[in-house]
C-alpha positions in Angstrom: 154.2 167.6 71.8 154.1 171.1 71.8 156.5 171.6 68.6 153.8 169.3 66.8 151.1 172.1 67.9 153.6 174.5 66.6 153.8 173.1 63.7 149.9 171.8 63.1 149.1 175.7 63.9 151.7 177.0 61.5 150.7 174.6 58.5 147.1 175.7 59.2 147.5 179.2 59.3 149.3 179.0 56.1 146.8 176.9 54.4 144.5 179.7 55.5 146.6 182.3 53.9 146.7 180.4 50.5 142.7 179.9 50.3 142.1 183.5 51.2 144.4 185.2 48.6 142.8 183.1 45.7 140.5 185.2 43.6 137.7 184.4 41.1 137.7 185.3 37.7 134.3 185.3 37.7 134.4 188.0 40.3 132.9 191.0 38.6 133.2 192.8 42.0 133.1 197.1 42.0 135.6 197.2 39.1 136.8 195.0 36.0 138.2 195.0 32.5 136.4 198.1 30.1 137.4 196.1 27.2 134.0 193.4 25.6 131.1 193.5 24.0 128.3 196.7 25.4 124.8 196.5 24.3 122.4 199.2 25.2 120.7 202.5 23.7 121.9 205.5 22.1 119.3 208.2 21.4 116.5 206.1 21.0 118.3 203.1 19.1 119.9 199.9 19.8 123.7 200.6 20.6 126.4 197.9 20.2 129.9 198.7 21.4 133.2 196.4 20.6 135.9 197.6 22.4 139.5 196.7 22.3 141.9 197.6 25.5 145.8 197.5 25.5 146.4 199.3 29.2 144.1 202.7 28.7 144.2 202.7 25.4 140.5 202.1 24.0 140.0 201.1 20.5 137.0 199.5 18.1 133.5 200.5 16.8 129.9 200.8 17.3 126.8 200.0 15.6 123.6 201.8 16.1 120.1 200.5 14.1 116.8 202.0 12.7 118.8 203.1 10.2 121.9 201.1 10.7 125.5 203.4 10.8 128.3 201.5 12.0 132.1 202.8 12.6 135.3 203.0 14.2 136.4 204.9 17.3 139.8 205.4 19.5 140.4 206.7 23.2 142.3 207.1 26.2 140.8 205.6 29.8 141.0 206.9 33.1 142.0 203.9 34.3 142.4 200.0 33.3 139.3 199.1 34.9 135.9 200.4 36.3 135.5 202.9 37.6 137.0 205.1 34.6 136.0 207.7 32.3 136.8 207.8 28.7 136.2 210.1 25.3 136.0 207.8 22.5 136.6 209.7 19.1 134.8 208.6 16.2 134.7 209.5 12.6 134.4 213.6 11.7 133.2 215.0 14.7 131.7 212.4 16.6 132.6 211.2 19.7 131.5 209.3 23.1 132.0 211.0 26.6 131.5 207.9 28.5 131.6 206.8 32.4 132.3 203.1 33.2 130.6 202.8 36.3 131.4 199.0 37.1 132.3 195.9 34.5 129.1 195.6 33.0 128.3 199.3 33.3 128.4 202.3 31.1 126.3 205.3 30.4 127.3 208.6 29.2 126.5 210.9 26.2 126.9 210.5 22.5 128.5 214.1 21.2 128.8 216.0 17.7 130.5 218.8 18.2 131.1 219.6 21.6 127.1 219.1 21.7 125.5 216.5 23.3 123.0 214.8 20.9 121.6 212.6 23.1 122.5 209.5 26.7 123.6 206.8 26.5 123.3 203.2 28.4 124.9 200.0 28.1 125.8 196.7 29.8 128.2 193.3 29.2 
């Protein structure tokens, strides 16, 4: 009798072991992927941002309206996932200093120069 308890106990704690290591992937939680689609503003106009991750390596481009100007851009992360900082480079001497504060958000400053032109804010 009591090497069935045993063994009712130890299946149970291991059954409780299995359901509390599974994870969500719809758990956004305090951190998450950088790479996806970014919508927000960018000195006053609507800012898209599609960006590719391999590791830290950032890659992809952004659109901003009213008028429209669209191009590429390439950086290094901080990290894999939020929270990370990057600089995304853009064509001539553009460029995005950018904080990725959780998965679905970013905010940060659009650059010319080593002169910030204006903030930016975004979300998945």
């Amino acid at each position: 009798m009591i090497k069935r308890l045993a063994v009712v106990a130890s299946m149970v704690a291991c059954i409780g072991v299995l359901i509390g290591c599974e994870s969500s992937s719809s758990d956004s939680g305090s951190g998450g992927d950088i790479a996806g689609t970014w919508s927000g503003n960018a000195c006053g106009r609507a800012l898209t941002m599609t960006i590719n991750q391999s590791g830290t390596t950032l890659s992809g481009s952004y659109h901003l309206s009213d008028p429209d100007f669209s191009e590429s851009f390439s950086g290094i992360a901080s990290s894999e996932s939020a929270p990370a900082s990057a600089t995304l480079n853009a064509g001539g001497d553009r460029s995005f200093r950018l904080s990725f504060n959780s998965a679905n958000s970013v905010s940060g400053g659009f650059y010319k120069s080593d002169s910030q032109v204006c903030s930016i804010s975004a979300s998945k």
